[in-house]
CHARMM-style PDB file with segment names, atoms N, HN, CA, C and O in Angstrom:
ATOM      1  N   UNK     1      51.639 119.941 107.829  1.00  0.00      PROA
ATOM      2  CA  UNK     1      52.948 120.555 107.786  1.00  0.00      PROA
ATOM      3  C   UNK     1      53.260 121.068 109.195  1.00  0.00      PROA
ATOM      4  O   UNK     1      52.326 121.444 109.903  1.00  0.00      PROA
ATOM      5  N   UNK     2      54.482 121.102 109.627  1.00  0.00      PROA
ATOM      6  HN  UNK     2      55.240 120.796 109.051  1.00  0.00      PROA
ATOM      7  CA  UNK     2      54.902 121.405 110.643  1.00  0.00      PROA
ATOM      8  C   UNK     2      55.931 122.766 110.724  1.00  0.00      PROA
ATOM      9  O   UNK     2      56.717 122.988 109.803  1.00  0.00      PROA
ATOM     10  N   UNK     3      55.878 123.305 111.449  1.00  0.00      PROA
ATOM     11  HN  UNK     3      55.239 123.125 112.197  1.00  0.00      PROA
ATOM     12  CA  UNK     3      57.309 124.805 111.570  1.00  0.00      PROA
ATOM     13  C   UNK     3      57.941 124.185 112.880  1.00  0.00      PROA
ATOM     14  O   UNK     3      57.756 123.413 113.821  1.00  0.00      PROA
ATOM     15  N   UNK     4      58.699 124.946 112.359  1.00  0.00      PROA
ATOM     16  HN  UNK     4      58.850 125.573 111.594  1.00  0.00      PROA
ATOM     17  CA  UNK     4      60.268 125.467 113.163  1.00  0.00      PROA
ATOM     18  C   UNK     4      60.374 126.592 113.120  1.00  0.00      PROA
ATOM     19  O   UNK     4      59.999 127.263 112.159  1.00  0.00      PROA
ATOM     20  N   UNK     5      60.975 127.106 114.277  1.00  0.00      PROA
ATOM     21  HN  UNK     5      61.280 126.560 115.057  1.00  0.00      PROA
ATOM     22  CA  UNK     5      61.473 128.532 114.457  1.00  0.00      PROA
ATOM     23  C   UNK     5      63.107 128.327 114.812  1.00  0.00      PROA
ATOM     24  O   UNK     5      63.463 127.681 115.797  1.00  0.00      PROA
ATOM     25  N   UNK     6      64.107 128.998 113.828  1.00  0.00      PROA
ATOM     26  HN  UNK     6      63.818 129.524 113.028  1.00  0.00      PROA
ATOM     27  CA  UNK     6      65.044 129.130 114.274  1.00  0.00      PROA
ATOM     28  C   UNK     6      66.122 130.495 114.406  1.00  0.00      PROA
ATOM     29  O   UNK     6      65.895 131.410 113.615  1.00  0.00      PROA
ATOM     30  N   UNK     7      66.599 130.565 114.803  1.00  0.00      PROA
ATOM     31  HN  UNK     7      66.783 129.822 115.445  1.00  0.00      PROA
ATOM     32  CA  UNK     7      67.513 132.050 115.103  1.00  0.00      PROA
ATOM     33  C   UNK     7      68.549 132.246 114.535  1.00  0.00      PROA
ATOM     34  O   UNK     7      69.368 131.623 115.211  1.00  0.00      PROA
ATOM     35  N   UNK     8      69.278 132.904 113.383  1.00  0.00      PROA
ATOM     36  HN  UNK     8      68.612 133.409 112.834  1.00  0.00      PROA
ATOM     37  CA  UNK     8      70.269 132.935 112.993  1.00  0.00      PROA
ATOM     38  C   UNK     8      71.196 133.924 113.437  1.00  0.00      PROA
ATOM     39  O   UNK     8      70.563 134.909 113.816  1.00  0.00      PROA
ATOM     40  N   UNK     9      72.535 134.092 113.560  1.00  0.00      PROA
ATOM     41  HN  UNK     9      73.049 133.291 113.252  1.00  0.00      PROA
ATOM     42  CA  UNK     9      73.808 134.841 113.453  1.00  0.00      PROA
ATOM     43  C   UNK     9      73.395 135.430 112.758  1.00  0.00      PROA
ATOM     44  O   UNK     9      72.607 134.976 111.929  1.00  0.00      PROA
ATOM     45  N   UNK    10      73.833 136.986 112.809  1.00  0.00      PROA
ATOM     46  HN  UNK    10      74.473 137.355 113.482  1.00  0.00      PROA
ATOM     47  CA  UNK    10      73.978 137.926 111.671  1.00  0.00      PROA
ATOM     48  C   UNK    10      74.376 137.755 110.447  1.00  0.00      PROA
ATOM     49  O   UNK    10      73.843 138.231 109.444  1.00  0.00      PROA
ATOM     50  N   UNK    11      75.735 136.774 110.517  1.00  0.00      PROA
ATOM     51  HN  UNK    11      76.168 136.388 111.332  1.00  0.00      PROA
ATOM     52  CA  UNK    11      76.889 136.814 109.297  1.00  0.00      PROA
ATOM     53  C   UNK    11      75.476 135.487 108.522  1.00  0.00      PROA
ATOM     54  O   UNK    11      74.955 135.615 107.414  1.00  0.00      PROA
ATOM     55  N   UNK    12      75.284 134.720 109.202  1.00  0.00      PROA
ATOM     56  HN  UNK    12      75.707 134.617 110.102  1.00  0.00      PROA
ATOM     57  CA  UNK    12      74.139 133.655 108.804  1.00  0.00      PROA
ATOM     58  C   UNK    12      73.183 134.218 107.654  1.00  0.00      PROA
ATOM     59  O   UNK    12      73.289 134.137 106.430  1.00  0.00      PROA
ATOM     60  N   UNK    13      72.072 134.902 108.578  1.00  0.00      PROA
ATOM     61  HN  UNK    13      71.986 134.967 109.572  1.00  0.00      PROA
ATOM     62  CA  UNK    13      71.495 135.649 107.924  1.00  0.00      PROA
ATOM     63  C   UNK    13      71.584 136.617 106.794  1.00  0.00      PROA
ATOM     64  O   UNK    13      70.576 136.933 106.162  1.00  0.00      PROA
ATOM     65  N   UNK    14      72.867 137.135 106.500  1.00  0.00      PROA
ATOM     66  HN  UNK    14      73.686 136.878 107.014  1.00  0.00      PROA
ATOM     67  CA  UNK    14      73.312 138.021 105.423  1.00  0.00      PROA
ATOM     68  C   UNK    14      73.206 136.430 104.112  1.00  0.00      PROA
ATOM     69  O   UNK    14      72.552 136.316 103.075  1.00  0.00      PROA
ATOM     70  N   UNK    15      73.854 135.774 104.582  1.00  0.00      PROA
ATOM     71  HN  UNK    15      74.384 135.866 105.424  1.00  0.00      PROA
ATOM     72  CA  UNK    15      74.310 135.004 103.673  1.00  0.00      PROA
ATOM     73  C   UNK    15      72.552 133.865 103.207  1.00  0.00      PROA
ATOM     74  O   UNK    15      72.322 133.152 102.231  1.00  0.00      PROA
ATOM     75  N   UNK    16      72.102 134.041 103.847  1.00  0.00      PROA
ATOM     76  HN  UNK    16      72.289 134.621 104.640  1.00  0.00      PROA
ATOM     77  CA  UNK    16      70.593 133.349 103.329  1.00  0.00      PROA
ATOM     78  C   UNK    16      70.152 134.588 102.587  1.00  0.00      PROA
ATOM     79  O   UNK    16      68.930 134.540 102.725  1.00  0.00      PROA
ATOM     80  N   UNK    17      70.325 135.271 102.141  1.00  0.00      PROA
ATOM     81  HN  UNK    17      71.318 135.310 102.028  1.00  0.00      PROA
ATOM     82  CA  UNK    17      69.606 136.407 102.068  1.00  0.00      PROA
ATOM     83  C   UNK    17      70.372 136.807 100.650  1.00  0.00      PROA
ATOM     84  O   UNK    17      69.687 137.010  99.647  1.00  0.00      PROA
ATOM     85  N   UNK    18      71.629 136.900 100.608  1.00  0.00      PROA
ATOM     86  HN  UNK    18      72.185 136.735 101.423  1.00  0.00      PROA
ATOM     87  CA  UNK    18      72.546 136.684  99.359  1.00  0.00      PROA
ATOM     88  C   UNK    18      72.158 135.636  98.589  1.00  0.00      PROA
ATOM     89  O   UNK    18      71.645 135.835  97.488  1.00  0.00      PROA
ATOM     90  N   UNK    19      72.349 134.457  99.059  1.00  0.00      PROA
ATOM     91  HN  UNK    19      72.766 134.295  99.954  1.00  0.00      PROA
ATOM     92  CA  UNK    19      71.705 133.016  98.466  1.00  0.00      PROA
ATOM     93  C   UNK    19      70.639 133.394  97.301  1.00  0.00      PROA
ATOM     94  O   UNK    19      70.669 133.343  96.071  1.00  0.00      PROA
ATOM     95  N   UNK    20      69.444 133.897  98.512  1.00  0.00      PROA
ATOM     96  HN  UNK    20      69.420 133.938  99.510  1.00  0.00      PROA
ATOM     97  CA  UNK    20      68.053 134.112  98.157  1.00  0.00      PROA
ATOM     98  C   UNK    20      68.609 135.259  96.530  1.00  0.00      PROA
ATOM     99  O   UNK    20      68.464 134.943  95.349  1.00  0.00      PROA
ATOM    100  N   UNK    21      69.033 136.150  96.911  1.00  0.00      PROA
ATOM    101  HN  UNK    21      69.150 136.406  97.870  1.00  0.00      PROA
ATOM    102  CA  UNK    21      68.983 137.357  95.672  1.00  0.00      PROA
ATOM    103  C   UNK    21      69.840 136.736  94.296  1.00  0.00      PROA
ATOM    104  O   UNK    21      69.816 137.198  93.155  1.00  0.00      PROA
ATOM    105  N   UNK    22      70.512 135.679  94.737  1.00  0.00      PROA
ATOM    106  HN  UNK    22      70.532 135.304  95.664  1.00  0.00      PROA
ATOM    107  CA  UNK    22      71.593 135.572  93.849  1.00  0.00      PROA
ATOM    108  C   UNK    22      71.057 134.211  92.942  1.00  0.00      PROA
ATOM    109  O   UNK    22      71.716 133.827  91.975  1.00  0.00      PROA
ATOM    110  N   UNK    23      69.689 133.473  93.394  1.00  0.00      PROA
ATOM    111  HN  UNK    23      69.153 133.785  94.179  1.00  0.00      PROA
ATOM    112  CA  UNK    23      68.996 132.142  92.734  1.00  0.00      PROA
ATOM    113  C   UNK    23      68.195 132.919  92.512  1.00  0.00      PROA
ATOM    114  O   UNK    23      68.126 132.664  91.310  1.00  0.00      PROA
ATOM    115  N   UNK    24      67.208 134.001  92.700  1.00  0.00      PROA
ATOM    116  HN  UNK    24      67.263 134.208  93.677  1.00  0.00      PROA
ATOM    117  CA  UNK    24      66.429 134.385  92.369  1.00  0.00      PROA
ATOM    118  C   UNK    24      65.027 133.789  93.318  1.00  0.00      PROA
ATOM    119  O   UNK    24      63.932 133.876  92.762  1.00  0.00      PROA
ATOM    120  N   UNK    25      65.082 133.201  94.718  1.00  0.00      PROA
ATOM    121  HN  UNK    25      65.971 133.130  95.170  1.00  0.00      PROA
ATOM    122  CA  UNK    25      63.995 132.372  95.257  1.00  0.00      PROA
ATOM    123  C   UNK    25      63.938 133.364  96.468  1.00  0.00      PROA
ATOM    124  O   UNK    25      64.523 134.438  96.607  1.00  0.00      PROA
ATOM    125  N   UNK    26      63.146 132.765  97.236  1.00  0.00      PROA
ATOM    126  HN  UNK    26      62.672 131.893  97.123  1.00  0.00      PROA
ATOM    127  CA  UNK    26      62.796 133.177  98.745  1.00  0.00      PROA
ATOM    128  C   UNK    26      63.670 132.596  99.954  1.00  0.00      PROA
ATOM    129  O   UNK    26      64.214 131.500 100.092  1.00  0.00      PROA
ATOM    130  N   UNK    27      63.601 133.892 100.903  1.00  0.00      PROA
ATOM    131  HN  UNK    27      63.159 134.782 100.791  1.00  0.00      PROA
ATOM    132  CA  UNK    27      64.677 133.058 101.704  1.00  0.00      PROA
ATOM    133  C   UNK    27      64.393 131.411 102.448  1.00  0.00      PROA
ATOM    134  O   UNK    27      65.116 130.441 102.675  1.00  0.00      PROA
ATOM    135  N   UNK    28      62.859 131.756 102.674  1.00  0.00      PROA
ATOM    136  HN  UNK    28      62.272 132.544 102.490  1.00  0.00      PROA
ATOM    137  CA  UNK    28      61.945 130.591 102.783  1.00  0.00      PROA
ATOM    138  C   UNK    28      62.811 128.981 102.123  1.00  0.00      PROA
ATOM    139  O   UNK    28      63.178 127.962 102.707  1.00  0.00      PROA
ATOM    140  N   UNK    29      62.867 129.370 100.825  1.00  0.00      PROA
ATOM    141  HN  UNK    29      62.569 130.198 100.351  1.00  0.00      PROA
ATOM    142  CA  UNK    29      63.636 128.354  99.759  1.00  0.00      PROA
ATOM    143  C   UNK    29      64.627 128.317  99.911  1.00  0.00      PROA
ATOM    144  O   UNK    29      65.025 127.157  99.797  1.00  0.00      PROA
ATOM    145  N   UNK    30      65.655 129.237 100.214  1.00  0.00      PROA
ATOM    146  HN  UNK    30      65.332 130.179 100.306  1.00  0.00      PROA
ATOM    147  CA  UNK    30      67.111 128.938 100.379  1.00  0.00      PROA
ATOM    148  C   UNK    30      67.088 128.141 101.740  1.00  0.00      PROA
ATOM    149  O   UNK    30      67.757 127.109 101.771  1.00  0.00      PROA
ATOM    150  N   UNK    31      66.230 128.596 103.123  1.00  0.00      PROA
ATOM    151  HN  UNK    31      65.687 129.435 103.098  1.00  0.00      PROA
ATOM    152  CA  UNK    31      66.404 127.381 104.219  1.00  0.00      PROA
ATOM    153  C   UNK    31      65.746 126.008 103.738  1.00  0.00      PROA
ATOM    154  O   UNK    31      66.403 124.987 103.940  1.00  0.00      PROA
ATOM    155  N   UNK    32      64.685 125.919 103.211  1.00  0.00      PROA
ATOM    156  HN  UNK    32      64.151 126.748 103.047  1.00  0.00      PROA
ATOM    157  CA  UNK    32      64.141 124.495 102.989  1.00  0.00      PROA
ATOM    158  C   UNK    32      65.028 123.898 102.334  1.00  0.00      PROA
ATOM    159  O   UNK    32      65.292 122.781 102.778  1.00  0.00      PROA
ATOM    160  N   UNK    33      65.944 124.417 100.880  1.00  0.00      PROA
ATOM    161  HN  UNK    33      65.729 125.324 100.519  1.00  0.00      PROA
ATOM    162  CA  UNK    33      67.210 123.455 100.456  1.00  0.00      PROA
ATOM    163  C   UNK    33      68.055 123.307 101.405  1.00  0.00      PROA
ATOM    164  O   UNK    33      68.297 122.186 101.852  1.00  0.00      PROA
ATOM    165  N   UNK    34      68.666 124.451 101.887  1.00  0.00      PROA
ATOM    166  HN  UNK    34      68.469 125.362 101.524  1.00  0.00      PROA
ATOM    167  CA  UNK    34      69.759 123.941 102.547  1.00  0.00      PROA
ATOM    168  C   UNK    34      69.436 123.320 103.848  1.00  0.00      PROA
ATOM    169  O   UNK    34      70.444 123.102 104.520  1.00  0.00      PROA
ATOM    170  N   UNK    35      67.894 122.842 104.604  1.00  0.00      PROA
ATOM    171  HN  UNK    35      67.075 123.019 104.058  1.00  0.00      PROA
ATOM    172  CA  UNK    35      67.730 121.693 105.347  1.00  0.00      PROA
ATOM    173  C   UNK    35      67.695 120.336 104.810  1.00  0.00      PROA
ATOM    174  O   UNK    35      67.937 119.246 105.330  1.00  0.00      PROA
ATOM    175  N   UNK    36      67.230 120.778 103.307  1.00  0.00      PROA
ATOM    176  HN  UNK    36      67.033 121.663 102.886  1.00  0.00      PROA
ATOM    177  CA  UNK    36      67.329 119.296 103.037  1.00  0.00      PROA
ATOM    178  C   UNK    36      68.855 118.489 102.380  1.00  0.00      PROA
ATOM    179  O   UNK    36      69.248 117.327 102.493  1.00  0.00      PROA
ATOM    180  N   UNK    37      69.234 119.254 101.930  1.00  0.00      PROA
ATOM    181  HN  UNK    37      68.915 120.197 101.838  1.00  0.00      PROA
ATOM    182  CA  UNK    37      70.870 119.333 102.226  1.00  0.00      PROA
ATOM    183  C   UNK    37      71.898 118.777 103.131  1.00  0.00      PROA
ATOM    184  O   UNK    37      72.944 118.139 103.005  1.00  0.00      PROA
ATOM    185  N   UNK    38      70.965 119.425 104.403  1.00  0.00      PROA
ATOM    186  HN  UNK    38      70.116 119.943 104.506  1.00  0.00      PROA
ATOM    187  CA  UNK    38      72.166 118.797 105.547  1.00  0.00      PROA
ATOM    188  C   UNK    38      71.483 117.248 105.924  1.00  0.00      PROA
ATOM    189  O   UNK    38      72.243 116.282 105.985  1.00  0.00      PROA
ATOM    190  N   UNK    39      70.057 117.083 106.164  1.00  0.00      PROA
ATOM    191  HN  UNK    39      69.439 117.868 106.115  1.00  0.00      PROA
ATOM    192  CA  UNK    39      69.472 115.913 106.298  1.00  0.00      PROA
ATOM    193  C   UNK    39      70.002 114.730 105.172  1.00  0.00      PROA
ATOM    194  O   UNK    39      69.992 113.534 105.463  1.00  0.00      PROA
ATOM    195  N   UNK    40      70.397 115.169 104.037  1.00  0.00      PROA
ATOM    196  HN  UNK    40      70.405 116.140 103.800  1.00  0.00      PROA
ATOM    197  CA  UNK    40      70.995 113.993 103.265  1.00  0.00      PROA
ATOM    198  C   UNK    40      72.175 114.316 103.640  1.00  0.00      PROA
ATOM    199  O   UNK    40      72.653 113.205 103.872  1.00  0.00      PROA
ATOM    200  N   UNK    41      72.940 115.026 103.850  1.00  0.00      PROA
ATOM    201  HN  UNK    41      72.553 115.929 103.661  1.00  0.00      PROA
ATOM    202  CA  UNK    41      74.449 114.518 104.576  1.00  0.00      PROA
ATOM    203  C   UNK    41      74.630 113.725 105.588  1.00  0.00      PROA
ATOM    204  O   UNK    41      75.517 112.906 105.828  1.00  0.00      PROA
ATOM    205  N   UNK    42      73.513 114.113 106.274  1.00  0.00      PROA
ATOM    206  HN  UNK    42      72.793 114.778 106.079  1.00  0.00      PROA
ATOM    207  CA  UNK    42      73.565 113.271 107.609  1.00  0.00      PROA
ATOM    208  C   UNK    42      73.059 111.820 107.562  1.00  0.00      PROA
ATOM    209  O   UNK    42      73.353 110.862 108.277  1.00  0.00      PROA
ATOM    210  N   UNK    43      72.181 111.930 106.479  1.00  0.00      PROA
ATOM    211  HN  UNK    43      71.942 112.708 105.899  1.00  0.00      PROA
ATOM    212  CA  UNK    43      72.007 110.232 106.065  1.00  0.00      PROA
ATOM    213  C   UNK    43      73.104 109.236 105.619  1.00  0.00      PROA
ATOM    214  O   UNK    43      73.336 108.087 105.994  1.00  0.00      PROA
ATOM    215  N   UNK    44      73.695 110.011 104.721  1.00  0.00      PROA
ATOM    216  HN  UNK    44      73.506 110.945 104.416  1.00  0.00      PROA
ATOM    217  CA  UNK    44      75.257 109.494 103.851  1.00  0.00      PROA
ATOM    218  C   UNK    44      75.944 109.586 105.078  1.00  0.00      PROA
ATOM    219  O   UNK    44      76.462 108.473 105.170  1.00  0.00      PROA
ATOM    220  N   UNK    45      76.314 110.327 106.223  1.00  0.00      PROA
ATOM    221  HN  UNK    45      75.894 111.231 106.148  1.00  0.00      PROA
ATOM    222  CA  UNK    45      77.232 110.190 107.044  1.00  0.00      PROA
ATOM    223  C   UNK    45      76.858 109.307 108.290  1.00  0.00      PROA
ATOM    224  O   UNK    45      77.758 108.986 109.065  1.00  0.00      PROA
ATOM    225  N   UNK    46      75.593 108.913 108.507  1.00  0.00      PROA
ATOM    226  HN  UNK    46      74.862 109.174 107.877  1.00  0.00      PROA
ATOM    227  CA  UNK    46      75.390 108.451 109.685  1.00  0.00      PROA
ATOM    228  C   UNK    46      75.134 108.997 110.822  1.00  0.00      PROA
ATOM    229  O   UNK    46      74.538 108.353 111.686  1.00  0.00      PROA
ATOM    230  N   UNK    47      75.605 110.490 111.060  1.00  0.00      PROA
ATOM    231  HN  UNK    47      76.089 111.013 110.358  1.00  0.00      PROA
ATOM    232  CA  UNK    47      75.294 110.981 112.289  1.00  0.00      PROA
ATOM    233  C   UNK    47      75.104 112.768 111.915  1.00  0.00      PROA
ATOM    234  O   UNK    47      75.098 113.289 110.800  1.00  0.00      PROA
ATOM    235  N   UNK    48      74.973 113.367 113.129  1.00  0.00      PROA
ATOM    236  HN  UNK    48      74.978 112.944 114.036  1.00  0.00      PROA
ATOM    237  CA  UNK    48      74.919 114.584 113.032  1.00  0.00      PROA
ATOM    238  C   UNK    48      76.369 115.197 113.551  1.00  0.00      PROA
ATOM    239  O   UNK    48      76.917 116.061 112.867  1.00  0.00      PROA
ATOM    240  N   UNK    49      76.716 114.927 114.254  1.00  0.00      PROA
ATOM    241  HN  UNK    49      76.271 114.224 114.810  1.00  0.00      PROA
ATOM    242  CA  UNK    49      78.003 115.462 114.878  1.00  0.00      PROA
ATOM    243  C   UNK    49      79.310 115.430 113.646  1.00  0.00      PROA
ATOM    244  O   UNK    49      80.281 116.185 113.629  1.00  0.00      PROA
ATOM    245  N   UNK    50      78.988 114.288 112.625  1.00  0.00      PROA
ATOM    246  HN  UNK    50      78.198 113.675 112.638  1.00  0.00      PROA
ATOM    247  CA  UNK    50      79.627 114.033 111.758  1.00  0.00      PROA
ATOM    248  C   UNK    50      79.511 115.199 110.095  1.00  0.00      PROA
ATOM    249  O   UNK    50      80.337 115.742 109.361  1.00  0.00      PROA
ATOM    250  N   UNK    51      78.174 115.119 110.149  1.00  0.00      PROA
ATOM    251  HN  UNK    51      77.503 114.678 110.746  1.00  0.00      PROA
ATOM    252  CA  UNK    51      77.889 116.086 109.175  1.00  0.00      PROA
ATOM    253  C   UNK    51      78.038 117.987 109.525  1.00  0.00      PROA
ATOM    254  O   UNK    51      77.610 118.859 108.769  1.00  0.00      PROA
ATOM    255  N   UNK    52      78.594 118.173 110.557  1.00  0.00      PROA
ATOM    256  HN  UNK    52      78.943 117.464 111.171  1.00  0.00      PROA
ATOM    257  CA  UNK    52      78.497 119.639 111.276  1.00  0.00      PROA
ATOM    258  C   UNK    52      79.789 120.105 111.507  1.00  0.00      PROA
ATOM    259  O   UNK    52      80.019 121.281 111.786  1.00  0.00      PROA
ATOM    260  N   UNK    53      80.767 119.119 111.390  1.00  0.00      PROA
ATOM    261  HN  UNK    53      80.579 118.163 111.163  1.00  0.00      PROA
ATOM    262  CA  UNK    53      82.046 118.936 111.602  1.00  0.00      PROA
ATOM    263  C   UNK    53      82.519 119.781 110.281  1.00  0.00      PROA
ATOM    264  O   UNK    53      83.432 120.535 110.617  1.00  0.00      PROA
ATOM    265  N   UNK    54      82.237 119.893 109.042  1.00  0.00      PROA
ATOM    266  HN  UNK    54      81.495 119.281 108.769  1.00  0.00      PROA
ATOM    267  CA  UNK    54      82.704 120.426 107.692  1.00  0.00      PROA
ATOM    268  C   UNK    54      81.964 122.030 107.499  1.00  0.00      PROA
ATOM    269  OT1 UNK    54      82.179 122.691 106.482  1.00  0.00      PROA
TER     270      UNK     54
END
């Protein structure tokens, strides 16, 4: 397994954190879905610039 370290915005962070309280998971879990999330958008879309745009 591999990490990443990434840095969030404040308003960011509130909202992983809401996510987290409001599914009942870890914030841990709310980033691993919502990476895998954007990685299948970006598959269906073809690019990244494309999927970041929405």
């Amino acid at each position: 397994m591999r990490r990443f370290q990434f840095v969030f915005e404040e308003s960011e962070a509130r909202e992983v954190e809401a996510l987290a309280r409001e599914y009942g998971l870890t914030e841990q879990a709310v980033l691993e879905q919502l990476v895998a999330l954007g990685l299948e958008q970006v598959r269906e879309d073809g690019s990244v610039e494309h999927a970041t745009e929405h």
